[in-house]
N, C-alpha and C positions, 0 to 999 in steps of 0.2 A: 504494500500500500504506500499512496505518496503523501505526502503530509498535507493537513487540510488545508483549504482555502474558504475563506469567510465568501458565504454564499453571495452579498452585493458586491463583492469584487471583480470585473471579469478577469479574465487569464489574459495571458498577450496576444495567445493562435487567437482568440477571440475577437479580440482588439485588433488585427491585422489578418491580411492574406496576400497571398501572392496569383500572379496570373501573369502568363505570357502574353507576349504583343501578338502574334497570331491570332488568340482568341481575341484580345482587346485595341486591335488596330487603331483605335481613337487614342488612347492614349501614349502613343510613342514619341508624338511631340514633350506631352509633358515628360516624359521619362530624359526625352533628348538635351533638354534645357537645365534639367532637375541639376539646383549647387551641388558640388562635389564636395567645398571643403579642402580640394587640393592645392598646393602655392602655384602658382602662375606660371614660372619653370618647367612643371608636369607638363603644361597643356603645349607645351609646342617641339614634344617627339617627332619627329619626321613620320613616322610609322602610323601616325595620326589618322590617315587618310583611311586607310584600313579599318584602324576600329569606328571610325564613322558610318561603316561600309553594313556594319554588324548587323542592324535592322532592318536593313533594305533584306539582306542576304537570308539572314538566318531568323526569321520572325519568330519561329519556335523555341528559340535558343535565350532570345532576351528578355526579362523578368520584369515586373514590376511589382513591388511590396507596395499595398494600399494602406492606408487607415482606415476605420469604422465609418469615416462617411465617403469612403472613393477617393480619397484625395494621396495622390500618388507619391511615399514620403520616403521611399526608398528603392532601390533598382540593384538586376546582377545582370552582368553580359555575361555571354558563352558562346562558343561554337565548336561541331564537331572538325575532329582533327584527325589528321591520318599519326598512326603511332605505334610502335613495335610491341612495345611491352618492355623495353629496358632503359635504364636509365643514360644510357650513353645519348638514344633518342631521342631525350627530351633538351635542348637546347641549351648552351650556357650564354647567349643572345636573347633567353626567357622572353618576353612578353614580346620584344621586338618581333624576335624568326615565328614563333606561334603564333603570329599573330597573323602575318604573310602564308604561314603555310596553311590555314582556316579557308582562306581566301584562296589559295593557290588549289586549293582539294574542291572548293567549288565550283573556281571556274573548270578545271580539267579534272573532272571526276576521279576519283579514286575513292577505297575505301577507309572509312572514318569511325573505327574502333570505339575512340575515346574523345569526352570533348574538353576543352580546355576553358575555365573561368576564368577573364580577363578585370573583371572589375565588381566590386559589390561597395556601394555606396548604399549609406542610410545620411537622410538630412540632418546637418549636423548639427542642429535644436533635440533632434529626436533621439543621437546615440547615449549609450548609457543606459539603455533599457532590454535589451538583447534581442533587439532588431534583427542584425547581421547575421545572427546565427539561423533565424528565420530561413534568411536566403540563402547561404550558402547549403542550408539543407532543402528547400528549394530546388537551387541549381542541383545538387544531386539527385533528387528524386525526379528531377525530369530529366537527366543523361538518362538513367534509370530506366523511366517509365518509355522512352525512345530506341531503348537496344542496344546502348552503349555500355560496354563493363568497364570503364573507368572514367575518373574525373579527376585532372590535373590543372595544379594552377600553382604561376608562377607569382609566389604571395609576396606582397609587401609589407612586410613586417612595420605595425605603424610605431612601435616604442622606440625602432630601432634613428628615429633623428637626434634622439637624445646621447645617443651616444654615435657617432656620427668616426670617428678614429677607429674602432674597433672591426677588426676582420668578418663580413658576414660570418663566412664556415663557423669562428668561436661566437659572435653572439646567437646566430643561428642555435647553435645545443646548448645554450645553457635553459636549464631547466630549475625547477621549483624540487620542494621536498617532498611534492606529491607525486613527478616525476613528468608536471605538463611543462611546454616551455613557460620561459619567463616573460615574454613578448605574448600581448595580449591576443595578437591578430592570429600569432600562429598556433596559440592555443584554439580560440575557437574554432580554424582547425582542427586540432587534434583530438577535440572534445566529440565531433562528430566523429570521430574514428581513423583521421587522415594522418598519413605518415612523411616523416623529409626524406626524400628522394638525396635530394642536392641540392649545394647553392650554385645558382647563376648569373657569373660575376660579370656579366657583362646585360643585365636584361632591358636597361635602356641607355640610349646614349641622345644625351641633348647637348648641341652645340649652338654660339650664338654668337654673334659680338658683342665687344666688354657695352657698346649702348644699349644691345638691347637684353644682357641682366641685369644693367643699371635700372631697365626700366620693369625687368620680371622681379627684380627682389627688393630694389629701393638700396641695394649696398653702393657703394661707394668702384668697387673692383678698380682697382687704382693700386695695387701690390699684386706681385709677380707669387705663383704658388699655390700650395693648397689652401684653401681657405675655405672655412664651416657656414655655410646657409641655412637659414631656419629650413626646415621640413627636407633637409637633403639627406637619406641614408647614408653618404660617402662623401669627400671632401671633395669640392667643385674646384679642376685646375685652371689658373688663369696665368694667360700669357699674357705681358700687356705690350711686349714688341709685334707679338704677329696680331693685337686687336682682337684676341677670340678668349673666350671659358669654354670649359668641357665638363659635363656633368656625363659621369657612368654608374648609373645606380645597378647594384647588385640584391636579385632577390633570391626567395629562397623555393625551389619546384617540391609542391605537396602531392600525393597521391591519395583521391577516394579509390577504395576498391567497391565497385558494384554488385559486386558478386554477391 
């Protein structure tokens, strides 16, 4: 038995649901718009083009978490992916190469085993409530309920800007006394049953000139070197003879097993 709940309280499944954009094609705009929450940096991957691609292509694949009166408060992307089943296959280019090859297996068919989760956003008024775990168990129950035996996703560890010097691979395993990670994102993860594969040290790369992170972060980038950005898992290099910063964020690829 699970512990009681005072009967005028609802639950959260209560208080929320999910539904794909297939079934609810009206609401992809708001999904498309819905804040992220992420710094400004994120939004101009070159790779971009692609995950914009994601609702057009794969309408089954893209989620939408409602609230009790329809109003669209949180969102998960996905698509399927062609994938072997070993971990050499899953990219250390993470979100970028996965993201191209969703894309690439649609246009010139091939088969797509497993799908990969690119993104699960809850409005950032609303996190704190266990929203996310909503959806990413969501996203798995519809790989799931579509025929896919796995679900991979190349996570973004969000504790980890806080410590922004330290090697993925070691803050990746560090773990708690109960033996989940200690990084909140990759927990909920793990709580649904998912496991680290690997990290993938290369899963996006944003490059720009030093005007325009002047104008994504508000810093100053006027010193030659690594240098710490709010919201950046790794340290942002800046040159300021050749006029450019390079940002290479490394995440970490998790496995659902569907089976």
């Amino acid at each position: 038995c699970g512990p009681r709940r005072s009967p005028g309280r609802p639950t959260l499944a209560a208080m929320a649901s999910v539904v794909t954009i297939a079934d609810r094609p009206e609401l992809a705009e708001a999904v498309r718009t819905m804040p992220t929450g992420l710094p400004a940096f994120m939004l101009n991957d070159p790779m971009g083009w692609n995950f914009a691609s994601l609702v057009a292509l794969f309408p089954a694949y893209q989620l939408a978490l409602l609230d009790d009166d329809a109003t669209v408060i949180g969102r998960g992307n996905s698509a399927p992916i062609p994938w072997d089943g070993t971990p050499a296959d899953l990219p250390d280019q993470g979100w970028d190469d996965v993201l191209g090859r969703a894309v690439r297996a649609h246009l010139a068919p091939r088969p797509t085993p497993a799908v990969a989760a690119f993104q699960i956003v809850v409005l950032p008024e609303r996190r704190g409530q266990g929203l996310s775990r909503l959806v990413v168990a969501a996203i798995r129950d519809n790989a799931r309920l579509r025929g896919h035996t796995s679900l991979v996703a190349p996570v973004r560890p969000n504790g980890k800007d806080a410590d922004p010097a330290t090697p993925m691979e070691e803050y990746a395993r560090r773990v708690r006394v109960d033996g989940l990670p200690t990084d909140p994102w990759l927990r909920v993860h793990a709580r649904l049953g998912a496991t680290i594969v690997k990290v993938c040290p290369a899963s996006m790369a944003i490059a720009g000139s030093l005007k325009q992170w002047r104008e994504w972060t508000g810093l100053p980038f006027d010193q030659d070197g690594m240098i710490t950005v709010p919201g950046a898992l790794a340290p942002v290099h800046v040159s300021i003879a050749h006029d450019r910063a390079v940002y290479v964020e490394p995440n970490v690829w998790m496995r659902h097993d569907l089976a």
